[in-house]
C-alpha positions as CSV (number, residue, x, y, z in Angstrom):
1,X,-16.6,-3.3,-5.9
2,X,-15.0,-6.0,-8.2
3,X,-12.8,-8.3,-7.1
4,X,-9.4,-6.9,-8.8
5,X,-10.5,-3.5,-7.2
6,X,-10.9,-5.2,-3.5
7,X,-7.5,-7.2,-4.3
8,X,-5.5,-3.9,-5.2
9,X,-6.5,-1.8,-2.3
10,X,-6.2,-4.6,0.2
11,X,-2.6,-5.0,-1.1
12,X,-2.0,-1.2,-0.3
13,X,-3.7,-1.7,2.7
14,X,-1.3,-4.1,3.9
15,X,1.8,-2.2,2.7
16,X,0.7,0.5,4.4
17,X,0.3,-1.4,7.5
18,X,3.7,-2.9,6.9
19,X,5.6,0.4,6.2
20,X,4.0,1.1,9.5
21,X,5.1,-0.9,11.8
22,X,8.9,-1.5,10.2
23,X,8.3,2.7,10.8
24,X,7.5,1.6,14.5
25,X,10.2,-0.6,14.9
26,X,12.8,1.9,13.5
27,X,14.3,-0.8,11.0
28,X,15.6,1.2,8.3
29,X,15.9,-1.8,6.0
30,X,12.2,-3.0,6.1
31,X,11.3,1.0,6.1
32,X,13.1,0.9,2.5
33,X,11.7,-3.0,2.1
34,X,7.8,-1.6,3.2
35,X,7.9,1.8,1.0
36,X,9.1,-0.2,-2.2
37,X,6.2,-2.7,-2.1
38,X,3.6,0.5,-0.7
39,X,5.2,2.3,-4.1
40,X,4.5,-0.4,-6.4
41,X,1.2,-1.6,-5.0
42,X,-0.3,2.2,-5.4
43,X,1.1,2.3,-9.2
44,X,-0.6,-1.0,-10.2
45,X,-4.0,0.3,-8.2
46,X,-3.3,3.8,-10.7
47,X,-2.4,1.6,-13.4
48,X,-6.0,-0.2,-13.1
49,X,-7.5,3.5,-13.1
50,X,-8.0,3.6,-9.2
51,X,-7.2,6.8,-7.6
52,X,-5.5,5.5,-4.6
53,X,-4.9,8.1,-1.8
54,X,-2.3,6.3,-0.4
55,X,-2.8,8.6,3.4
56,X,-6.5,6.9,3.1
57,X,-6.3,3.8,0.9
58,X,-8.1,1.8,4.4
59,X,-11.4,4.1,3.4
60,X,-11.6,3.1,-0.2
């Protein structure tokens, strides 16, 4: 796995991870702050022809 490829699914690892805990917390704003940066981190990973499953993008 290249580098860029590593880069793009850790960054939708950790939005994932951050849309879940703001979830957790029951913050509203970082919920809305969390799935923004999850949305965009999945359509650059598309963008770079990686078919993110954003329910699974920790086993890619």
């Amino acid at each position: 796995m290249g580098t860029v490829v590593e880069a793009l699914l850790a960054r939708v690892r950790a939005a994932r991870a951050r849309l879940a805990a703001a979830v957790a917390a029951r913050d509203p704003y970082a919920v809305a702050v969390a799935q923004d940066e999850l949305d965009d981190a999945v359509r650059v990973a598309r963008g770079h022809g990686l078919d993110v499953d954003v329910e699974r993008a920790d086993e890619e």
